[in-house]
C-alpha positions as CSV (number, residue, x, y, z in Angstrom):
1,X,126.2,98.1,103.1
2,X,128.3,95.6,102.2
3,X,129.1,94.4,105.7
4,X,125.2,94.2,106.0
5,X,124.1,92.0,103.6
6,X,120.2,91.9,104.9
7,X,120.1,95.0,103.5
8,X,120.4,93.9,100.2
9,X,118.0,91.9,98.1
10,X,119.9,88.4,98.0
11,X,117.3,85.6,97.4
12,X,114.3,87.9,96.2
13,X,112.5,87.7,93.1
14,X,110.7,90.6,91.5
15,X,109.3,91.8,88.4
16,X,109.9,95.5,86.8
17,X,107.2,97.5,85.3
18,X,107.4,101.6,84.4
19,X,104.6,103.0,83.2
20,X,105.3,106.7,81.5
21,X,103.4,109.0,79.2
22,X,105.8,109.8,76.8
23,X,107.9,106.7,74.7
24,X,110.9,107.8,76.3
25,X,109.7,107.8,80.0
26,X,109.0,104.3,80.0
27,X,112.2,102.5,78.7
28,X,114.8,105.0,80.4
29,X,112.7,104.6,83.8
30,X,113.2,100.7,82.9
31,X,116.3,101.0,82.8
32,X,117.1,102.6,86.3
33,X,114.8,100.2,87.6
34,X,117.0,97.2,86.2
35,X,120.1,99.0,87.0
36,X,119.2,99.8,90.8
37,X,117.6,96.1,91.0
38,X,120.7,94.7,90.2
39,X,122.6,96.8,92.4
40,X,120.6,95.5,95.3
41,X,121.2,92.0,94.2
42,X,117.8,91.6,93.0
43,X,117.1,88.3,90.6
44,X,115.1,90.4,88.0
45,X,112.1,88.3,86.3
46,X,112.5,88.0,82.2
47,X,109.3,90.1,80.7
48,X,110.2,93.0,83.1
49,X,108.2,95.5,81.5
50,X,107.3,99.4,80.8
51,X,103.8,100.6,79.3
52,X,103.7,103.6,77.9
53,X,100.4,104.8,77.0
54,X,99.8,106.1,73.4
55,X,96.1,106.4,74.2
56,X,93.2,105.5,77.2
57,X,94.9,102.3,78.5
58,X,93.0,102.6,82.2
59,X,89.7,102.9,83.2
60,X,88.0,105.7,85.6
61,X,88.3,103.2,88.4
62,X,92.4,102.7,87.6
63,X,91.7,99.2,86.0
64,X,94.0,98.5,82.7
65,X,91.6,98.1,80.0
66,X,94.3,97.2,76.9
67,X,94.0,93.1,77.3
68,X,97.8,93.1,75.4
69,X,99.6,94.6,78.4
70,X,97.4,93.0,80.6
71,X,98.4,90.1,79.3
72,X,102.3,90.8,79.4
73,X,101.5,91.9,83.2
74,X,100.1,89.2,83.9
75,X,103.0,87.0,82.3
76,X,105.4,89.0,84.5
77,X,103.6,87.8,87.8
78,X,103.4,84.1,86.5
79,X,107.3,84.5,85.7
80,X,108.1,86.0,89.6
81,X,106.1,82.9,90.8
82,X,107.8,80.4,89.0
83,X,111.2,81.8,89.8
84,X,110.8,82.4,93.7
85,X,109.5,79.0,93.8
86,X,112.4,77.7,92.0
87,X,114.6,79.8,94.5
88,X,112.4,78.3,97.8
89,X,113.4,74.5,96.7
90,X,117.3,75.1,96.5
C-alpha cells in the first residue's frame, strides 16, 4: 500500500463513534477504530466517541433519545467540519 498512497486516507477528516452494549464493548471497539484510523492516515476529530447504553438510549424508529450523547454527537460533526475546512484552505 505504500507505493499507493490513494489508498490511504491522507487529507480526510472523520469522527469515531462505537456504540456497544456492554461498558467494555464500547471503549475497546474505540480503540481499534483509532488505531486502524491512524494506520490509514486518517486525521481523527477530538470528541471521537463511544456510547454504551446502560438503559433505552433509542427510540422505536432508531432516533437517539438521550439529549447528552446527542449532544456529544453532535459536537463530533461540528468538530469534523471545522477541521476539513481548516484542511480545504491549506
Amino acid at each position: 500500500m505504500s507505493r499507493r498512497p490513494n489508498l490511504y486516507l491522507s487529507g480526510k477528516v472523520g469522527g469515531l463513534i462505537a456504540v456497544a452494549s456492554g461498558y467494555n464493548g464500547g471503549p475497546t471497539c474505540l480503540t481499534s477504530l483509532i488505531h486502524n484510523a491512524r494506520v490509514l492516515r486518517l486525521l481523527i476529530a477530538t470528541g471521537s466517541m463511544h456510547v454504551t447504553p446502560t438503559r433505552r438510549i433509542f427510540d422505536e424508529e432508531g432516533r437517539l433519545t438521550d439529549e447528552k450523547q446527542a449532544g456529544q454527537i453532535n459536537g463530533l460533526g461540528v468538530e469534523v467540519v471545522r477541521l476539513a475546512r481548516l484542511l480545504k484552505s491549506e
